[in-house]
Every structure is written in C-alpha cells, then in structure tokens.
C-alpha positions as CSV (number, residue, x, y, z in Angstrom):
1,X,-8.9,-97.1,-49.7
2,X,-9.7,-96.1,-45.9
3,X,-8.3,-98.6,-43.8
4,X,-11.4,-100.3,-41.5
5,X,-9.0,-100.8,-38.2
6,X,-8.0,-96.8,-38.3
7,X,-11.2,-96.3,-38.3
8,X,-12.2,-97.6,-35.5
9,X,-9.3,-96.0,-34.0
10,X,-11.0,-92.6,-35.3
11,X,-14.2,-93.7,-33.8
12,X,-12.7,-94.7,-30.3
13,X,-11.2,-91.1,-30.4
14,X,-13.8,-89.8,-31.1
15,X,-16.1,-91.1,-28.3
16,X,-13.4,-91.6,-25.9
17,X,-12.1,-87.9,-26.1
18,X,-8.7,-88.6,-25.8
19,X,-5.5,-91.3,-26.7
20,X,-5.4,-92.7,-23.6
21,X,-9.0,-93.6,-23.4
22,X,-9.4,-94.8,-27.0
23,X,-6.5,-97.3,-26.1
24,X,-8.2,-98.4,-23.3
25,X,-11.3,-99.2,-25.2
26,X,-9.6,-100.9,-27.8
27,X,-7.0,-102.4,-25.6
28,X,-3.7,-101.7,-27.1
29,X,-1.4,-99.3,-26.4
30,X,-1.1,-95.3,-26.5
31,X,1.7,-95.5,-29.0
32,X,-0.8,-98.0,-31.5
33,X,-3.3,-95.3,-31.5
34,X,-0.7,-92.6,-32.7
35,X,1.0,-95.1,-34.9
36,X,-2.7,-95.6,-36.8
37,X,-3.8,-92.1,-36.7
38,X,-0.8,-91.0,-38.4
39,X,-0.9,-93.4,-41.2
40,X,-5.0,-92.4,-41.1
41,X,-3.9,-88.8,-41.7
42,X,-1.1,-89.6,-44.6
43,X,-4.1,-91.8,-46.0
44,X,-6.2,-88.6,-45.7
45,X,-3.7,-86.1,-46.8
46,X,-5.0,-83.6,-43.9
47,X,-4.4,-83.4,-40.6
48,X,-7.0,-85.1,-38.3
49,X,-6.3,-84.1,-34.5
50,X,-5.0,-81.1,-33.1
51,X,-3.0,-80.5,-29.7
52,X,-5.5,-79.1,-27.2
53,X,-3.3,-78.4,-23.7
54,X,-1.8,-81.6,-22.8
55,X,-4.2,-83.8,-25.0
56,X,-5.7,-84.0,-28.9
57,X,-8.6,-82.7,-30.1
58,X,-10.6,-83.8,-33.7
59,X,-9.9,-81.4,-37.0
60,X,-13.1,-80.3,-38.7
61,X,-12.3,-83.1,-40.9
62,X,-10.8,-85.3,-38.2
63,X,-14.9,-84.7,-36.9
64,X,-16.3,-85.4,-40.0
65,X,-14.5,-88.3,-40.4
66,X,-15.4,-89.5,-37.0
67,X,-19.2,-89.1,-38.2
68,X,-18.5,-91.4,-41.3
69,X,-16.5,-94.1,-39.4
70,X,-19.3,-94.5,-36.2
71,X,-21.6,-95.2,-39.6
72,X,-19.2,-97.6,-41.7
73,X,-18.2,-99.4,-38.5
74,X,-22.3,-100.0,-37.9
75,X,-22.7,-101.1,-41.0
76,X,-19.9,-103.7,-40.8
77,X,-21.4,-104.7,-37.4
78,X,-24.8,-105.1,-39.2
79,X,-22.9,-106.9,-42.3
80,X,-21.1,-109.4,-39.4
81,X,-24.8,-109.8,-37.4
82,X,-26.2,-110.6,-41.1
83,X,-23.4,-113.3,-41.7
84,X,-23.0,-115.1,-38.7
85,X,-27.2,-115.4,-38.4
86,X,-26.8,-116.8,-42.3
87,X,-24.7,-119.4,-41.2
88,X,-26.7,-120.1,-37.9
89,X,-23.9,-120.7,-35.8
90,X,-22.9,-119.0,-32.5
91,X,-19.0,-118.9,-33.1
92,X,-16.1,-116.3,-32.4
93,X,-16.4,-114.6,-29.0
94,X,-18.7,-112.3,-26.9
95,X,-18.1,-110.0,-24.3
96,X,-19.6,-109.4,-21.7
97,X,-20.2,-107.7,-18.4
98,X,-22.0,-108.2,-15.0
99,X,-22.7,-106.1,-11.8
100,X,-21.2,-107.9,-9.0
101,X,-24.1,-110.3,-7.7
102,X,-25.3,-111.2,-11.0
103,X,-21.4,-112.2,-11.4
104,X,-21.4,-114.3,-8.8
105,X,-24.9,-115.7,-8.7
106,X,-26.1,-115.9,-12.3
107,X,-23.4,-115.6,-15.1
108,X,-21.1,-119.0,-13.7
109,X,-24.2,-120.9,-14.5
110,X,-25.1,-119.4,-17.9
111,X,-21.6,-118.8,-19.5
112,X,-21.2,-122.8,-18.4
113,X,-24.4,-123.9,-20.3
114,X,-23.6,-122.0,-23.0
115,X,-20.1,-123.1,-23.5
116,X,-21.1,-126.7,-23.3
117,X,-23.8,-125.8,-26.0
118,X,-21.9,-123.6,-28.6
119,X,-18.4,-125.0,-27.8
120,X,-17.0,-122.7,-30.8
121,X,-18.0,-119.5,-29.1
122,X,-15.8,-118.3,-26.6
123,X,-17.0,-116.0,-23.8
124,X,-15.2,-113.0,-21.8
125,X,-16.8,-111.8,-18.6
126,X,-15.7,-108.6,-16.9
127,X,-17.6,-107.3,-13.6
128,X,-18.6,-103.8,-14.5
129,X,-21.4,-101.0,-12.7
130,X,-24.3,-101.1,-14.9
131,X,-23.4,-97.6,-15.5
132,X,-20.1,-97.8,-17.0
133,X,-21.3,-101.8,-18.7
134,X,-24.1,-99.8,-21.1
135,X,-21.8,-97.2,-22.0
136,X,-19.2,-99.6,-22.9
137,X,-22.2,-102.0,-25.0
138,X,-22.9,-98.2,-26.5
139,X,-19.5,-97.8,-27.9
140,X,-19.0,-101.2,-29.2
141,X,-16.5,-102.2,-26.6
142,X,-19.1,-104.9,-24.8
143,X,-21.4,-107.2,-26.4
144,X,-24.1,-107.3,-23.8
145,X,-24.3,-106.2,-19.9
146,X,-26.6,-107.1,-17.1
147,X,-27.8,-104.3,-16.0
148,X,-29.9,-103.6,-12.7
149,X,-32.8,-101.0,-11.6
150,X,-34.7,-100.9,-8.7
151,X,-38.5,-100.8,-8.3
152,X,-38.6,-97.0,-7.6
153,X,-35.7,-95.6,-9.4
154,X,-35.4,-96.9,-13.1
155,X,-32.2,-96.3,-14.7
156,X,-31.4,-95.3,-18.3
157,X,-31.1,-97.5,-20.9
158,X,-29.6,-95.6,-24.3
159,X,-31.8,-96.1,-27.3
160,X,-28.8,-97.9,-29.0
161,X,-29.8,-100.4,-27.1
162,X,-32.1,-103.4,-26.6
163,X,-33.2,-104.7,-23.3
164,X,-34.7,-108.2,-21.8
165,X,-35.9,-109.1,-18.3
166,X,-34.2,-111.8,-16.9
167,X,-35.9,-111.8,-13.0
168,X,-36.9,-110.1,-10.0
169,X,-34.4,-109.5,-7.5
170,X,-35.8,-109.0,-3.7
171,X,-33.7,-107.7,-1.2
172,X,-34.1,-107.9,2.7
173,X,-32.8,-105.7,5.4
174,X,-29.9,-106.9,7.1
175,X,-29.1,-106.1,11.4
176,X,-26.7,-107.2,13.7
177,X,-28.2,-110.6,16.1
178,X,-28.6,-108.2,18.9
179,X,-30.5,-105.2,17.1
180,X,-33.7,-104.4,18.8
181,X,-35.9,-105.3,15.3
182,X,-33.5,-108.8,15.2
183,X,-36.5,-110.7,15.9
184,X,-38.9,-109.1,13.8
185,X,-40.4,-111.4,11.1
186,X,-40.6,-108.0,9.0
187,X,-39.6,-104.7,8.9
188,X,-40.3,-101.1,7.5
189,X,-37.6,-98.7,6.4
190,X,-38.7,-96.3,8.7
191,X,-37.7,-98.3,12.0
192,X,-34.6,-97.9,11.1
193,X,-34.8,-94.1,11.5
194,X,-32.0,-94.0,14.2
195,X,-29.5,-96.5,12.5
196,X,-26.3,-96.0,10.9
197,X,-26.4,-97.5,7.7
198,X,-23.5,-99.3,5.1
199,X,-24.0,-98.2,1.7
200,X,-22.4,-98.5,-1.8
201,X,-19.6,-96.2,-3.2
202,X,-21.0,-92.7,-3.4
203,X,-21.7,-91.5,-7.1
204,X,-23.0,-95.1,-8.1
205,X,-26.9,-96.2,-8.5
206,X,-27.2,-98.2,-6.0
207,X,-26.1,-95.9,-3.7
208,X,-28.1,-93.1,-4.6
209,X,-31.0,-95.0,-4.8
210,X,-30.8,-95.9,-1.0
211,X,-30.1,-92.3,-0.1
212,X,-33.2,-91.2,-2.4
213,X,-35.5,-94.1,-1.2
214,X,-34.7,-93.6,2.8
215,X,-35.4,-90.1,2.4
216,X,-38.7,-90.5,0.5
217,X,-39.5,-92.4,3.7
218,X,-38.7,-89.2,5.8
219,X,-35.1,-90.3,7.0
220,X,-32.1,-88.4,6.5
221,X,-29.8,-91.6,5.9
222,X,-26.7,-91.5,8.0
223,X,-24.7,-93.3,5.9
224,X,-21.6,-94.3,8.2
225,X,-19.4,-96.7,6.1
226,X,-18.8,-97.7,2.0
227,X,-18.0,-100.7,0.9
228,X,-18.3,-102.2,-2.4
229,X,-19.1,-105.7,-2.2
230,X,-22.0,-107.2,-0.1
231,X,-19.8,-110.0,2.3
232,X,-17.8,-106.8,3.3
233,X,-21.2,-105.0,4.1
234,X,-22.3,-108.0,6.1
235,X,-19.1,-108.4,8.0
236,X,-19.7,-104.4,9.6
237,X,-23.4,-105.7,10.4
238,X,-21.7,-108.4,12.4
239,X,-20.0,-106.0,14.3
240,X,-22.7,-103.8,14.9
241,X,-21.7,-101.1,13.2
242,X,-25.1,-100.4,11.2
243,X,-27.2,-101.9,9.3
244,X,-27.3,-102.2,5.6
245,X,-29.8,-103.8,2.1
246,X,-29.1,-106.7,0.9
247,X,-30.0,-108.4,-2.7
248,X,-30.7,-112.1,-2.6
249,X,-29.2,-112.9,-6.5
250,X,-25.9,-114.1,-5.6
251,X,-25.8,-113.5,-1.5
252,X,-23.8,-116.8,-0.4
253,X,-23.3,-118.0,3.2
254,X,-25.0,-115.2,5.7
255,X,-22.5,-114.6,8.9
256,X,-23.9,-116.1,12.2
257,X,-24.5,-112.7,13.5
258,X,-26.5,-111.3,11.2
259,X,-30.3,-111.5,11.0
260,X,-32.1,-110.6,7.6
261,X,-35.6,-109.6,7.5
262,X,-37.7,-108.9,4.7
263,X,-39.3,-105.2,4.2
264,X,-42.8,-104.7,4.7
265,X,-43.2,-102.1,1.1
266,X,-41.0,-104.9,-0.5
267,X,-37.6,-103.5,-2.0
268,X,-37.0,-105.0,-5.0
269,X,-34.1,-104.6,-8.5
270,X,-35.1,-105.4,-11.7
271,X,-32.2,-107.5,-13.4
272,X,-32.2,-107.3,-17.0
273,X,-29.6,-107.9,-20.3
274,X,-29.0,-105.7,-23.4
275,X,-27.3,-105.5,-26.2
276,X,-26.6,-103.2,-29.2
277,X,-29.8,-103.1,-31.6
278,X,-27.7,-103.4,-34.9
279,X,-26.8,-106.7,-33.0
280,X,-30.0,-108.1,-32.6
281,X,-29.6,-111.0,-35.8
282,X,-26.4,-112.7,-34.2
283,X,-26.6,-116.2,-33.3
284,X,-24.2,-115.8,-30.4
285,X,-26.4,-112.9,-28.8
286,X,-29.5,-114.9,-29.2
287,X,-27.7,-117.7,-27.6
288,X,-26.3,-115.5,-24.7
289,X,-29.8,-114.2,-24.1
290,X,-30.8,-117.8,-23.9
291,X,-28.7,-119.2,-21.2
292,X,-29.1,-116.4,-19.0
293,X,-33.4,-117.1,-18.7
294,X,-32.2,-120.2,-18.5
295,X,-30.3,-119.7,-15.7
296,X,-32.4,-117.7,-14.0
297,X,-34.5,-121.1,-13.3
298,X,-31.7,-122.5,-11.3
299,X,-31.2,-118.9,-9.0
C-alpha cells in the first residue's frame, strides 16, 4: 500500500526539482523529505532519486512515479472538494495569498467577514507576487491568490486554474508639490518624458509593465530608484527624487508633498482571484470568493 503523505513528497520533488525546495513547499524540514523518500523507495523496492552534482534527480521510475502521484493526489483533492461540498460546510483552513495593496486594502476586510461567517474555517494569508502566488495555487501549495494585470499587459493565468474579477484598479501619477505638472488636473505619460522615475524590483510584472508601457509612449524610462512597497515610492517623490505610478486599492494616507494626478489614457490593473479547477466544489473556496466581491463594495 503506497503511503498518500510520500507521495506528495514525490510530487513536491518532482515539481520543485530538488529537497530543499520540496521542503519549502511542504514546510518541513530537508531531513523529513529524505526520511519519507527513503521509506517511499523500501516501499517501492527500487531506487527513486539519483545524485545529480550536489542535488537529486528522479529515477525513470522515481518519474514515473511522480506522474502517478500528481494524479492520485488530484484525485484526493477532487474526493476532499466532493466531501466537504456534501456536507456544505466551509470548515478546516485555506490558504491564501495577496500582492501587496490587495493585502493591505482588500483582504483585512474579507478574511474578517468571512471568519465571522464560517467561524470553523480558519484562514492563512501570506503576501506573495502574483507571479510566484499562481505558481504556488498550481502546485497545490496555495488555495487561491489575488492576482493583478494591467489594462495593456495581461498576465498568464495556467489552465489549472480558475479565475474571477473582483474590481478595477485605477492608478494616478504621483509628483513632488513643486513639479512643473503639480498643478495639472491631468496628465499624460508623455510629459513626463524628462523625469526620473521610481519603479518596482526589476524582473517583476509590475515593473516591466511600466518599462514596456513608457516606451510604447516613445520614452526611454530612466528608471532611477527600486523600491518595493508604494509608501517607500511616495516618500522619494517627496523628496524630489522622481516621480513614480501609483494604484489606488490599498494607497493609505498620501505625504503632504506629493500631488497625484490622474492620466489622461487612463492606467488601470485588473484585480482578480483564482483557484485550482479540481477545487471549484469546496464550500470554503466558494465562500472565499464571496467575501472578497464582497469586499470590494467597501474599497
């Protein structure tokens, strides 16, 4: 009898690529991922990984095994989805993940409603890239993700997946008090041709969105300082040291000197949720979905 929990060990292997990473997805420990494959492999009577340089690699059967175990564990996802949906209850516990404004400005509200409405289902919130969040729902590691694309770049959703729109996000152009367009009621990406300009980490969406959206509007962004979170952003506006985009969803006090002006071709993100399709019957995912529309009312 294969045991279900090396299994998913297998599987996190498998997708991960390595030990380290498979304990990181199943949170436990490097040594609980040998300890399981080992007694996986006595079980099996073969050997299922191989030393490859300083890491593992999968067998031929360790491979084919992995193929079997991403089914079974499915199917025990599907047999969970089909049980908890019979009983009609959202219970046990849901994990989920946010970019940073829908963090702060939408999930306090909605993980609050929907304690107070399914007191048995406990909830687990993580701030995550979209990215990283979708890859994570892929493998079984996440429940749901928000997730966020912008009006001219869409982003990938994996067809494991199932999506809902949850709102319209607009964003406005932020500039120091004392910039020459400070007291614009409006404002075009292009006037800001000759400005130094605060972007996201390199490598994520958001920031090669703003790199590939300024160029389409014949600038060649000179993108003076990174910084992660918005506040941060606005605090080097404040000090004149460029300018930078700013959503609305979760945005908080605005420093004294900073103007923000809305943009004439309106820059928008499309905030959305998904989940794993195989997922789709449970109560607690349906309830989720809920109390985030719900939410959005209140943004």
């Amino acid at each position: 009898m294969l045991n279900l929990e090396r299994l998913r060990t297998l599987d996190a292997l498998a997708r991960h690529g390595s030990v380290s990473g498979a304990a990181e997805g199943l949170h436990v420990t490097t040594s609980a991922v040998s300890q399981q494959m080992a007694k996986l492999e006595r079980e099996i009577g073969q050997p299922l990984l191989a030393k490859n340089g300083r890491g593992v690699r999968l067998t031929d059967a360790g491979r084919l095994l992995a193929d079997h175990a991403a089914r079974i564990l499915s199917q025990v996802e599907l047999a969970q989805a089909d049980v908890e949906a019979q009983r009609g209850c959202a219970v046990g516990e849901l994990r989920i993940a946010a970019f940073p404004t829908a963090m702060r400005g939408l999930l306090p509200g909605a993980l609050t409603a929907l304690r107070a409405a399914h007191p048995e289902l406990r909830s687990l919130a993580r701030e995550q890239e979209p990215g990283e969040s979708m890859a994570a729902v892929v493998r079984g590691d996440l429940d749901l993700a928000l997730a966020i694309d912008w009006h001219n770049k869409r982003m990938p959703v994996p067809a494991e997946l199932t999506r809902a729109h949850l709102l319209e996000d607009s964003c406005d152009i932020a500039v120091p008090a004392g910039h020459r367009l400070a007291g614009r009621d409006r404002i075009s990406l292009a006037e800001c041709a000759e400005d130094d300009w605060i972007s996201w980490n390199e490598g994520q969406f958001c920031h090669e969105w703003l790199v590939s959206t300024l160029r389409g509007t014949g600038i060649e962004p000179r993108i003076a300082h990174i910084a992660e979170e918005h506040h941060t952003q606005l605090a080097f506006v404040e000090a004149g040291l460029g300018v930078c985009v700013t959503p609305r969803l979760g945005r908080g006090p605005v420093p004294a000197g900073v103007r923000l002006l809305p943009v004439s071709d309106p820059v928008r993100r499309h905030v959305y949720v998904v989940w794993r399709a195989d997922a789709d019957r449970r109560p607690s995912i349906r309830a989720a979905v809920e109390a985030l529309q719900v939410a959005v009312l209140n943004v």
